[in-house]
C-alpha positions in Angstrom: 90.8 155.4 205.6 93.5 156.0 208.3 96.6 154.5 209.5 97.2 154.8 213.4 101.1 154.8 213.4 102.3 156.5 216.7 98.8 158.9 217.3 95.3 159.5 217.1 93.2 158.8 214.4 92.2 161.2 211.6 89.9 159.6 209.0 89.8 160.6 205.6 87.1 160.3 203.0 86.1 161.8 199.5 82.9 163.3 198.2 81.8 160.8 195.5 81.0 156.6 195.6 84.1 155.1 195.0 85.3 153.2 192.7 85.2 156.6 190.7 84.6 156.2 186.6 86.2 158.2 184.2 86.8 158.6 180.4 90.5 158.6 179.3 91.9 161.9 179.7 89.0 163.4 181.4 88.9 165.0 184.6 86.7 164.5 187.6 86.1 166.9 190.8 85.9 165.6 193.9 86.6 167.5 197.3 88.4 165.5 200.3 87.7 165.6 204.0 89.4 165.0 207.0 87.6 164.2 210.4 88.3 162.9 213.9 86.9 162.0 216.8 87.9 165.6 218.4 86.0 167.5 216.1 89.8 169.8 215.0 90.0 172.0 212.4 92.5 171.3 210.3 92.0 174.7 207.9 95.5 175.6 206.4 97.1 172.2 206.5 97.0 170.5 203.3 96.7 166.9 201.6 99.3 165.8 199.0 97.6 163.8 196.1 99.9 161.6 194.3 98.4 160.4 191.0 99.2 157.2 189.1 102.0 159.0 187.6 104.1 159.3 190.7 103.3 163.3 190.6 101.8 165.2 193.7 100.1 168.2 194.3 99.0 169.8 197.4 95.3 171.2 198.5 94.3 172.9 201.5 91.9 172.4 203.9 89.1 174.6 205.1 86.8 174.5 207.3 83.4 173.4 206.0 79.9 174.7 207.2 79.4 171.5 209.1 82.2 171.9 211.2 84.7 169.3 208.8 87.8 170.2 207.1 87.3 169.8 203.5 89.3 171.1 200.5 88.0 172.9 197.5 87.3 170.6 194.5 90.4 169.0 193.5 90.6 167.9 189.9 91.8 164.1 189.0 92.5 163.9 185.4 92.1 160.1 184.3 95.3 158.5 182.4 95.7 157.7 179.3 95.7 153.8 179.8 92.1 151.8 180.1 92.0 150.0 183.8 91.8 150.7 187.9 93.9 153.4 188.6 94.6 154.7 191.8 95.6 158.4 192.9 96.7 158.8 196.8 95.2 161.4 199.0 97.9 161.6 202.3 97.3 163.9 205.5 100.7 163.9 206.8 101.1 163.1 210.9 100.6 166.2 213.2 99.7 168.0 216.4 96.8 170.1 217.5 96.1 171.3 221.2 98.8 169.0 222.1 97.2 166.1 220.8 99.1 163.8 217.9 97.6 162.4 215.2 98.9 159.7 213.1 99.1 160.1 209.1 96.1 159.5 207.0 95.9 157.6 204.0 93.2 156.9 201.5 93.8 155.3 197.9 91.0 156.9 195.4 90.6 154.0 192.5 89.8 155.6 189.5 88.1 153.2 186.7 89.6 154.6 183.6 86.9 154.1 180.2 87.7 154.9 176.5 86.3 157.6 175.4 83.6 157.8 172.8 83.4 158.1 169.1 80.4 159.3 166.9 80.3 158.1 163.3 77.9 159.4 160.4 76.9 158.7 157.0 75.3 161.4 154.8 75.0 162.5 151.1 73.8 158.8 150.1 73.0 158.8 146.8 69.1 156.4 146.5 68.4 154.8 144.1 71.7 154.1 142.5 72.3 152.4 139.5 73.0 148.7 139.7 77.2 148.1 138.5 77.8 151.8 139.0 80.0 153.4 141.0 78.8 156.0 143.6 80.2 158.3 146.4 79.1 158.9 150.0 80.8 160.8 152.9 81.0 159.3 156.4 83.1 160.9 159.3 83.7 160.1 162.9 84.0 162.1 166.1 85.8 162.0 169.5 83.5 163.0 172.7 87.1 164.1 173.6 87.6 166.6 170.6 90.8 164.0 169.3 92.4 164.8 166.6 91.3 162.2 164.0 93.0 163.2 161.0 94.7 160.1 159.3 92.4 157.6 160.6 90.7 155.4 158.4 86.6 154.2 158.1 85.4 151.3 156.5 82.9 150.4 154.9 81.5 146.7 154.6 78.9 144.9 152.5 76.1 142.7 154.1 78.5 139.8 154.5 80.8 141.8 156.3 83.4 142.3 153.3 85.4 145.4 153.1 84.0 146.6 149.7 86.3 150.7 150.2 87.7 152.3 152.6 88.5 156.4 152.9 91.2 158.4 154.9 89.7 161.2 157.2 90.7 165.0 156.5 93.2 166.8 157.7 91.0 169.5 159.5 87.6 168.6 160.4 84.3 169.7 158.7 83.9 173.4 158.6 81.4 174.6 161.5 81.7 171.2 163.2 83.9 171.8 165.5 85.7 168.0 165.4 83.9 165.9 162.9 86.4 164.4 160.5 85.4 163.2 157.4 86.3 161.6 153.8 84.4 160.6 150.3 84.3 157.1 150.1 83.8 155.5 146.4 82.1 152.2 146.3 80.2 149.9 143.7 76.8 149.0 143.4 75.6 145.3 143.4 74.9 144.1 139.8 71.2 142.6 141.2 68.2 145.3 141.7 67.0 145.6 145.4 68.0 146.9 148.9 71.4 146.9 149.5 72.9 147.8 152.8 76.4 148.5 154.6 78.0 149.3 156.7 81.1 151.7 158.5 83.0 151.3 160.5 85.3 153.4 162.9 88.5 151.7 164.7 89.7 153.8 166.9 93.1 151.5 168.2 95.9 154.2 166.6 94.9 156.3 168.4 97.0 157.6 171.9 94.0 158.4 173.7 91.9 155.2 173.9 88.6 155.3 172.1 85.7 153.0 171.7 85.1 151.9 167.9 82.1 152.9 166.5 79.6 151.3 163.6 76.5 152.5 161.3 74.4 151.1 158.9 73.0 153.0 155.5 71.3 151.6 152.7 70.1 152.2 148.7 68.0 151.3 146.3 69.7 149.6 143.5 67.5 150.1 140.2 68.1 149.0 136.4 69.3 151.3 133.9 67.3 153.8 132.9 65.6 153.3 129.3 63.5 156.1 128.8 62.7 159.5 130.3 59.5 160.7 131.9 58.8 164.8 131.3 56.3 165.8 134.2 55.0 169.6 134.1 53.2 170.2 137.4 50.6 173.4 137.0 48.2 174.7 139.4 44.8 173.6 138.7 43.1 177.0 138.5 45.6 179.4 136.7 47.3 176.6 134.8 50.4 178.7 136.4 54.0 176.8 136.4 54.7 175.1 140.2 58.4 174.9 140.7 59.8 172.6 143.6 57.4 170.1 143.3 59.0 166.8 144.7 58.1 164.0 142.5 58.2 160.0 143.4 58.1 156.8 141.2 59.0 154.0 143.6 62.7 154.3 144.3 62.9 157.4 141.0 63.2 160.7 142.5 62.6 164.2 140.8 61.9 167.9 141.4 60.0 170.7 139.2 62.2 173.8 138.2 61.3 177.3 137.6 59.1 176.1 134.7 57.5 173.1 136.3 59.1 170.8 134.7 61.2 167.9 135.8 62.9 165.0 133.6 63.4 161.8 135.4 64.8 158.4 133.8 63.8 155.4 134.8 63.6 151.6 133.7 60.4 150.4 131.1 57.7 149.6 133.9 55.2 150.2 135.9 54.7 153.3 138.3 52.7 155.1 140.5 53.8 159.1 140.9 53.1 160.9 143.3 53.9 164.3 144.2 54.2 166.7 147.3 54.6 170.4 147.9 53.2 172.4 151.1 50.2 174.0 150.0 49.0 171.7 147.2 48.0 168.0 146.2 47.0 165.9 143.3 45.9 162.0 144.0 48.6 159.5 142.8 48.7 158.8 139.2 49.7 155.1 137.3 52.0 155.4 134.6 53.1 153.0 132.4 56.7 153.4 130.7 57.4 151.9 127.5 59.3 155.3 125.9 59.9 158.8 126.4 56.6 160.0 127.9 55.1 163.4 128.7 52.4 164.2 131.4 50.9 167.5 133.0 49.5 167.1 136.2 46.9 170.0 137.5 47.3 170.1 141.4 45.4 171.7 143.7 45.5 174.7 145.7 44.5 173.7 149.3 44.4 176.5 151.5 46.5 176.7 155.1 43.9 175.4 157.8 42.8 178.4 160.2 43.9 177.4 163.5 41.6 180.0 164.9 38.7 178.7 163.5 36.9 176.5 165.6 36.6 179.8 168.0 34.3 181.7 165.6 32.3 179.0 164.7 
């Protein structure tokens, strides 16, 4: 842009598409040039750039390998307030080679976003037991590194109730860097199923505007246990112990310890397990529960395939 007010024209231009869009309190380079139809350098004199703020700061020019006057990249940090903001880049009036030229102008409109928040939902306890309480933690991040300590996530049924809520720590998750986080205590349905909710982050307390943020999780929600299964998981060959076997009745969950054992209550029923550890396998197995129950499994050693094999063959 210029402004021809008593001299020659200078025109003025930045180096990125206009309007430029920013997150709030982020900054953005961009370099500024001035040109005119004499070709002048203009190195040593400088542009004032007044930003929304009413504060300016100066930036010299120098001259670029295409023969323009340019400055080094000048930082606009975006304000804190969501909107079209604009900063003003002003090449005061002046004289070179006896030549005049009129001040330049050009208004830079800066698109100021929220910034953005991450939410999570983890140690989810599946399957739960239905009209039991359980625990989850769910925390939230800013893109900016906010401070989010104080804030509040909630989490809603499947008709969008508020069914708890939990305050975020004071100091974020160790190793995290900025991820905030709390335990949030809620209630399972009384009715067996899927159940799912959701949790949500509103990020309007905040001083630094923020986009909210939303996720989904979901449990199984099992009867009471009745009974308890014992499963000891051996190697078919030896008859050897195999700890860390994971074990899988529907929506039942169990693991082998040191001894290959593993203890897992569940509802009277019917089941298929199945189990899985690198290395071996044993086919599914139906198992009907009517009272406390005992089974061995024998599982097989498979060997690791030979991924050099096919070249000796």
């Amino acid at each position: 842009m210029t402004e021809e007010a008593g001299g020659a024209l200078v025109h003025l231009a930045v180096s990125e598409a206009l309007p430029l869009e920013v997150r709030a309190g982020d900054g953005v380079a961009i370099t500024a040039r001035a040109s005119c139809p004499d070709g002048c350098d203009r190195t040593g004199m400088t542009i004032a750039v007044t930003a929304p703020d009413g504060r300016t700061e100066r930036h010299p020019f120098a001259l670029h390998a295409d023969g323009v006057s340019e400055t080094a990249a000048i930082t606009l940090t975006a304000p804190p307030d969501l909107g079209v903001h604009l900063f003003r880049f002003a090449l005061s009036p002046h004289e070179i080679a006896g030549s005049h030229y009129a001040q330049a102008v050009l208004d830079v409109p800066v698109r100021v976003t929220p910034q953005a928040t991450s939410l999570a939902v983890w140690d989810v306890p599946s399957p739960v037991v239905a009209g039991t309480r359980f625990v989850i933690k769910a925390g939230a991040k800013s893109a900016a590194n906010a401070t989010l300590a104080g804030c509040v996530i909630e989490v809603c049924d499947e008709v969008g109730n508020i069914a708890a809520s939990g305050v975020l720590s004071d100091a974020p998750l160790p190793d995290t860097g900025a991820l905030y986080w709390a335990d949030i205590h809620l209630l399972a349905p009384r009715t067996e199923g899927m159940a799912t909710w959701s949790a949500r982050f509103e990020a309007s307390e905040l001083n630094l505007p923020h986009d909210s943020a939303t996720t989904s999780f979901s449990v199984a929600v099992v009867r009471p246990p009745e009974h308890v299964l014992s499963v000891r998981v051996i190697e078919q060959a030896t008859a050897e112990p195999i700890p860390d076997v994971e074990l899988r009745l529907g929506a039942y969950r169990g693991t082998t310890g040191a001894s290959g054992l593993a203890e897992i209550a569940l509802p009277k029923g019917r089941y298929e397990l199945r189990l899985w550890k690198v290395g071996f396998e044993a086919p599914p197995r139906p198992v009907e529960i009517g009272a406390d129950e005992f089974i061995e499994i024998e599982a097989l050693v498979v060997p690791e395939e030979d991924p050099d094999a096919r070249w000796r063959m």
